[in-house]
Structure formats: C-alpha cells, structure tokens
N, C-alpha and C positions, 0 to 999 in steps of 0.2 A: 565208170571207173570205181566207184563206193561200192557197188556188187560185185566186182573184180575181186577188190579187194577182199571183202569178205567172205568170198568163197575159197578164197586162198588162206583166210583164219579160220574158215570150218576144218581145215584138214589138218589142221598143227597144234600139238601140245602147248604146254601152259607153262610161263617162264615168267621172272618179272624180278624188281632187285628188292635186296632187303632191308624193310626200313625199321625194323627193331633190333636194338644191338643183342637182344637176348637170345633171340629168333633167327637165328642164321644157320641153315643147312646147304651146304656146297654138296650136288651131284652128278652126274654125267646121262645126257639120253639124247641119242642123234635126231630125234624128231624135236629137241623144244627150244622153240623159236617164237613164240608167244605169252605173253603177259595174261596170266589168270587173275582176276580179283574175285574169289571168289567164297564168302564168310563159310561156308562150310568145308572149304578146303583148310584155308588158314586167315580167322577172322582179324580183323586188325593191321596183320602186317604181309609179308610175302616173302617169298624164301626162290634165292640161286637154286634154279635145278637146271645148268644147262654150263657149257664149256664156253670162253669168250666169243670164240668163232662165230657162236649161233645164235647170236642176239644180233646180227648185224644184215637183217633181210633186206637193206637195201646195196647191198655187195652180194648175195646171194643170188635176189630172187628179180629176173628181168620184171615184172609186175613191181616191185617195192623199188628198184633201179628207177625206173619210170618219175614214178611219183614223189621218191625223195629227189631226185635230182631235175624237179622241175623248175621253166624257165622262172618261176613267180616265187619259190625258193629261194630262189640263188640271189633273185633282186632283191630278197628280204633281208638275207643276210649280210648283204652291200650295204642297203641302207643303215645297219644296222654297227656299221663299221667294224667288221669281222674283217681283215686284212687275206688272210689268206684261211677261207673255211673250210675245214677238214669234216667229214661225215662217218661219225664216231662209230654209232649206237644206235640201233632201232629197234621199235617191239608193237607187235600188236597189242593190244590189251583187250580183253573184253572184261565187261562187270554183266553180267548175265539177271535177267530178270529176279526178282525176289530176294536173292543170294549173291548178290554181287556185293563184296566186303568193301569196310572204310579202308584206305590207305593213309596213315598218317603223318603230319608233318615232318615234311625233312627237304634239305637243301639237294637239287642237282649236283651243285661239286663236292660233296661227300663223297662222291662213286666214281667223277671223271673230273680230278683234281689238274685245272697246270697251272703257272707262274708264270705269268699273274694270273689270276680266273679269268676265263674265256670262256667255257662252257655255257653254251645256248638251246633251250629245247624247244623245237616246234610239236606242236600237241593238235593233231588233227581232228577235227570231230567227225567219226561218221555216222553219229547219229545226231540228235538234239539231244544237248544235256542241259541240264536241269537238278535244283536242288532236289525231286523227287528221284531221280534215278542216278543221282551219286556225282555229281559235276564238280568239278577243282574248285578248290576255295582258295584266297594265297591272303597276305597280310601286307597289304598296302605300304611301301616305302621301306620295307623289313630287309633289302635286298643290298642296301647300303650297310647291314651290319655285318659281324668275321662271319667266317666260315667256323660251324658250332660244331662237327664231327666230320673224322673222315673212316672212310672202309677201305683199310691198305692191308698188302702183306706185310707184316713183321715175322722176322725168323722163321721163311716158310711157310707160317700160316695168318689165314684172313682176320683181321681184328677188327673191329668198329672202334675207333679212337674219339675220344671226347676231347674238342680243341677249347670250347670258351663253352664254360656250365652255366651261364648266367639266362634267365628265363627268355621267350620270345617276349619279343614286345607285346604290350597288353591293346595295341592298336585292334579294332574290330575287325575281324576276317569277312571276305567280300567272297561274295559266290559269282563263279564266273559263268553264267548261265550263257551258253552260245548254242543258235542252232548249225545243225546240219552242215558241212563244208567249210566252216569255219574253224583259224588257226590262233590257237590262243600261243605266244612268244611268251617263252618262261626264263627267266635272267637267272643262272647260276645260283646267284645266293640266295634267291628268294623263296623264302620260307612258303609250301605247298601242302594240300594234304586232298585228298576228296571224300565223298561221305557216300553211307552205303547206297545199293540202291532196292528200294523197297516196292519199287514201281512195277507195273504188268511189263515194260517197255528195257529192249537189252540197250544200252550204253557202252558201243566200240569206238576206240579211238586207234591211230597210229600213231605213234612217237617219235620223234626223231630229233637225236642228239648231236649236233657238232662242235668244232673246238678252231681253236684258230691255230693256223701253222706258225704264226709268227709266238705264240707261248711256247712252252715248256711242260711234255706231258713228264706226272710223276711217275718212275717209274715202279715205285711202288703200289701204284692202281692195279685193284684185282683185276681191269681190264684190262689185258696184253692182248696185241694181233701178230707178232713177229711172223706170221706165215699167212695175212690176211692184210696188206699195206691201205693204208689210208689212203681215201682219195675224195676229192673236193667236189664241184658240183657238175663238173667236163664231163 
C-alpha cells in the first residue's frame, strides 16, 4: 500500500498550506494536489498554489479513497468522540532528501475553522521520521490554549488574521519521532511545526484532515467545496 501510494506522489505537483502571514501566494494548476516542503523552493514556510477542489485526494483518487476511509480510521475517530466525522482535506507531502524545508509553528484550525473546534489531523508516516530528516515536533499541553490566527476571506480576499498575540508557551517542544506506518493524531489547536531534513533519506507523509458534522464550518475558510460535498468515512 506505502508504494502505491507513493508512486501516486511521484506523478503529482507540489501544494501544501501557508504558514507565514507574509508569505501567501494563491494560484491555480490542475495537476497540484501535493504538499512540497521543499527549502529551495520556499524555505521556512509554503504557499497555496492549488484551487480547494484539489487538495482533497481522498474524494479524488480511488487509491487515497482507500486509505483515508479505512476500517482502523474511522474507529480512530469514534474513539476519539468525533460525532459525526466529515473528511475535509488531504495532501501528500514530501520533504525530499537534503532540501526538504522546516514548516513552522502553527495551529490546524487556523485553515479549517468550525464552532466549536473540531478539526482533527491524522499525519501518516510513510517513511521513518526522525529528528534528522525533519519529523513534527508539537508542544506538549499547548492545545488547551485560543486559537492564535486564522486564514479567512475578508472582503473577497484571503487574510491571515491575528486572533490572540501573546507568545506560545515556553513548555519544551517534543519531537515526534515515529517509524514507518505509523499515525501521529494532531488535535486542532495544538501548536505543530517540523524541522528540515538534512538527511540522505526522503520523509513522505499523507495527511488527512476532518471535522465533525455536528460543528459549524466558517464560512469564511479559504476552503470552500460547494461542488465537491463532504463525506464521512462510508
């Protein structure tokens, strides 16, 4: 399944969201449906280059269909008391040997806001990560604080809003070193970032985002599907 998968990322451009408010570029290309991290593309942070439609391979692509709406999924998200899980968002990601860039801190519902927060990501590894080749790091208990920014439309166009300016916690960041096949659960507010990877060794993951039907999506989230309906894990 993990070479399925990634022979299905060899053939797809490079997409992924943006986590500097300064650094935001919105564009359109019918091939990009994957997450680049990649320092000599754009070091530090990542930029929209892709319409909402095409971040969402697991409504796309019978392979990503598969795998995000599998039986060990959906039981995650039960136990996880997700009422009714809706399957938002998904992206390959690669960080590519030598040049795969840092991603830095920032909240999952910055991007897919509802009321109350609901937004849950499962982060698959298909490789071993490791602090050498750029693995998530989060800050322990950080996930009980506001939501610190969001990325909505105002008046037509996409803003990054500053909700509460006050620093992250000065709690020590934990590297989340997982091998192989393993699914790291990322809770909405919790404070994320991963570091580059400098290693001979590539670092892919698949991401996958949901939300619960019983919230409230905003609808001023730069992600809209009005022509791509949401659907659960059936």
């Amino acid at each position: 399944m993990f070479a399925s998968l990634k022979a299905i990322g060899g053939s797809l451009a490079g997409v992924a969201l943006p986590l500097n408010e300064h650094d935001v570029s919105i564009g359109r290309d019918d091939t990009n449906r994957i997450a680049l991290a990649d320092s000599a593309v754009s070091p530090r942070h990542c930029v929209i280059t892709c319409t909402a439609d095409q971040i969402a391979l697991h409504d796309l692509d019978p392979m990503f269909d598969r795998v995000s709406r599998h039986s060990r999924f959906a039981g995650l998200a039960a136990s996880l008391g997700v009422a009714r899980p809706l399957l938002l968002q998904s992206m390959y990601i690669f960080k590519q040997p030598r040049i795969g860039g840092e991603i830095d801190w920032h909240q999952d519902a910055t991007f897919l806001t509802t009321q109350p927060s609901s937004v849950v990501g499962f982060w698959l590894a298909l490789d071993d990560a490791d602090i050498s080749n750029g693995c998530l790091w989060a800050l322990p208990g950080a996930h009980r604080g506001p939501l610190r920014r969001r990325f909505r439309y105002r008046a037509g166009e996409l803003v990054m809003e500053t909700l509460d300016a006050t620093p992250l916690p000065s709690t020590p960041p934990v590297a989340l070193e997982v091998p192989r096949g393993s699914v790291v659960v990322l809770h909405g507010l919790l404070p994320h970032a991963s570091g580059a990877n400098r290693s001979p060794r590539p670092r892919h993951a698949y991401s996958l985002h949901l939300i619960d039907g019983a919230a409230t999506y905003a609808d001023d989230n730069w992600l809209q599907r009005p022509e791509l309906p949401l659907r659960g894990f059936a």
